[in-house]
C-alpha positions in Angstrom: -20.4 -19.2 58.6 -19.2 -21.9 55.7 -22.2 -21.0 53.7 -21.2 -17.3 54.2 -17.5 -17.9 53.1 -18.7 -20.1 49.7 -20.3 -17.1 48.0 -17.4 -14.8 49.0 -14.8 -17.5 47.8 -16.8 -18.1 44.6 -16.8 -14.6 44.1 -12.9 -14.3 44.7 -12.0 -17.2 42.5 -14.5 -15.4 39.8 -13.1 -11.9 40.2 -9.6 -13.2 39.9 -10.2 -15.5 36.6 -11.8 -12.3 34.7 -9.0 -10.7 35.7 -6.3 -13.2 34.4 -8.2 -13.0 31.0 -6.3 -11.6 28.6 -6.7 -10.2 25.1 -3.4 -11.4 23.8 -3.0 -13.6 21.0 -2.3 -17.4 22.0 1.6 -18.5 19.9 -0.3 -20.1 17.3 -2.3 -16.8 15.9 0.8 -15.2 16.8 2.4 -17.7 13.6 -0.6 -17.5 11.3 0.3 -13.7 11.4 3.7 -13.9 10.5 2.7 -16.8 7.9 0.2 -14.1 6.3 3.0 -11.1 6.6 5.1 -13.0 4.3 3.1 -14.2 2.0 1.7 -11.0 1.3 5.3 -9.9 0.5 6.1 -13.1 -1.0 3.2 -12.8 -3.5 4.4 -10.3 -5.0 7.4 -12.0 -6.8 8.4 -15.3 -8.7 9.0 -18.1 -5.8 11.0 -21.5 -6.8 10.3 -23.9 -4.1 13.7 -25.3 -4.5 17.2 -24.1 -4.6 18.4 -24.4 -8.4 20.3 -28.2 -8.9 22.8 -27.1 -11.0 23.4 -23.8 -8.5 22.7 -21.4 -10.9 20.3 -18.9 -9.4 18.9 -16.1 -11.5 20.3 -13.1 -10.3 19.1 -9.0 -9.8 16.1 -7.4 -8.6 13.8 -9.3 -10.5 15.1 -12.2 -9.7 13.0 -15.0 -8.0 13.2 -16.2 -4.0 13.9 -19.0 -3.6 12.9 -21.5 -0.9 16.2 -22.4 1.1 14.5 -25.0 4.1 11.8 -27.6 4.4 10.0 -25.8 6.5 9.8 -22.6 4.5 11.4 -20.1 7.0 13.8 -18.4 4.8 13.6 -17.5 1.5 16.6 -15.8 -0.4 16.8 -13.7 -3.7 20.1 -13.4 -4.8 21.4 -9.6 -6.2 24.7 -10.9 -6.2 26.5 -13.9 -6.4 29.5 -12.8 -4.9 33.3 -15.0 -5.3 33.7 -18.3 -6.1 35.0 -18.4 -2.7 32.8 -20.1 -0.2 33.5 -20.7 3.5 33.5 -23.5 5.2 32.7 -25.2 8.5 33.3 -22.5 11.0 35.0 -20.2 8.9 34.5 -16.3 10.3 31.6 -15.0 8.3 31.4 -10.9 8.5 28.0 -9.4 6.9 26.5 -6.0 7.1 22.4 -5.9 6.2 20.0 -3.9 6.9 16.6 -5.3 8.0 12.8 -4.6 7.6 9.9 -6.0 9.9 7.5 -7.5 7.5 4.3 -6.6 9.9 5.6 -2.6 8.5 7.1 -3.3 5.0 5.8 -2.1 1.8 7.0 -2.9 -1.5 8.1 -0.1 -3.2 7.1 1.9 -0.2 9.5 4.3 1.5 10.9 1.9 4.0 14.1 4.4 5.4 12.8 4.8 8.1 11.5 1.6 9.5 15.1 -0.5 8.3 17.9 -1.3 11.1 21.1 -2.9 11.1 24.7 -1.9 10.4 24.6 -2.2 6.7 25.3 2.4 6.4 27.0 3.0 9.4 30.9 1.4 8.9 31.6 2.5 13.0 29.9 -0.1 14.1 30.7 -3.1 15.4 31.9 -6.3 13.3 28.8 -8.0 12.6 30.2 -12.1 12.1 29.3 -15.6 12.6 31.4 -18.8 12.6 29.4 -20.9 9.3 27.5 -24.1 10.5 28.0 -23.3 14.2 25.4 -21.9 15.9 27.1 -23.2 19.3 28.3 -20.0 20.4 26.6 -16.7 21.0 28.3 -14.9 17.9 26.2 -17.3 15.3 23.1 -18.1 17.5 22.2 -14.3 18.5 21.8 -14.0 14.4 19.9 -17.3 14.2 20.2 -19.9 11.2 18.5 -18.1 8.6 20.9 -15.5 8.5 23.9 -18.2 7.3 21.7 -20.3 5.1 22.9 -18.4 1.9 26.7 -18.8 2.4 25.6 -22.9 1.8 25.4 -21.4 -1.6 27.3 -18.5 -2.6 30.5 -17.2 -2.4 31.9 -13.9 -0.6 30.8 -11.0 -1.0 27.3 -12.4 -2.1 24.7 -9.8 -1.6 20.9 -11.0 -1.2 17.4 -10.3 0.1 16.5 -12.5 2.9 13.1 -13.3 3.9 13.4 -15.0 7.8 10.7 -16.2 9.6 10.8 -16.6 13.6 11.7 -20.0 14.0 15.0 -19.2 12.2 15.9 -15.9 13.0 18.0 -14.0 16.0 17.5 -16.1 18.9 16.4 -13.6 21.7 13.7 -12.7 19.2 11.9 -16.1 18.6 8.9 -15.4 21.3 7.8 -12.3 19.2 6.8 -14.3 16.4 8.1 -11.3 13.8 9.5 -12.0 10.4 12.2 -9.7 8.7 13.4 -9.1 5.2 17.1 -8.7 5.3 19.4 -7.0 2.9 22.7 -9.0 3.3 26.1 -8.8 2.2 28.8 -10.8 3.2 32.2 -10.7 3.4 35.4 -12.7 4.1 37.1 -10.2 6.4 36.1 -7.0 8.4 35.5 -4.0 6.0 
């Protein structure tokens, strides 16, 4: 009887790894993705590795991205500088954007249909988060990336934000999907 049971256990333990196989991609290909997604947008403009000393960024569509971590997660390419006005430490932050998944995005394409957000429909809710503190849902949900160009500019900045994973909305971090935003922001709700 035991040397009955070994081939049907073998068999079991068999049937049940080829069926745990999976053809999913492990988190690392997952990131080697996204990495190649924005660089293949990326390439297609001027990038400055670091954010201007003197804080004078070039501004407009031809305008370069520039660089905004050390881990190269967000990159930001400023249309407008906004105010002089710049908040501070957990100041209320309202923005309106409208946002593109990179894995779809085409420059110069017809991207209408593929872009969310709030930034064309003023019914919707107030879209804020409180600067430098990501310790309460209303920041974190947006992620980090999202509140890296208010260390920069003033109100009513505009920019095009490219946000990798690692720094964007938190419930979103396991997809492994990067997003050019279109961002302005704003002192009070509009």
């Amino acid at each position: 009887m035991k040397k009955f049971l070994s081939p049907i256990v073998l068999l079991f333990a068999l049937a049940m790894g080829l069926s745990s196989c999976d053809d999913s991609k492990s988190y690392a290909e997952l990131l080697a993705d996204e990495n190649q997604a924005v660089n293949k947008f990326l390439v297609q403009f001027r990038v400055e590795e670091n954010v201007p000393a003197d804080g004078k960024f070039e501004i407009g569509e031809n305008a370069p991205f520039y660089r905004l971590d050390d881990d190269s997660n967000v990159y930001m390419q400023v249309l407008d500088p906004g105010s002089d006005v710049k908040p501070e430490k957990n100041d209320r932050v309202y923005f309106r954007f409208t946002r593109y998944n990179m894995f779809y995005y085409v420059v110069g394409g017809d991207n209408s249909l593929l872009g969310t957000g709030n930034a064309d429909n003023m019914n919707s809710a107030s879209t804020y988060f409180l600067f430098e503190n990501i310790s309460i849902s209303e920041s974190s949900q947006y992620g980090y990336g999202i509140q890296l160009p208010m260390k920069y500019l003033g109100y009513d900045a505009k920019v095009n934000l490219v946000v990798k994973s690692q720094e964007g909305p938190s419930d979103e971090i396991s997809y492994v999907v990067p997003y050019l935003y279109e961002v302005r922001y704003y002192k009070s709700q509009i």
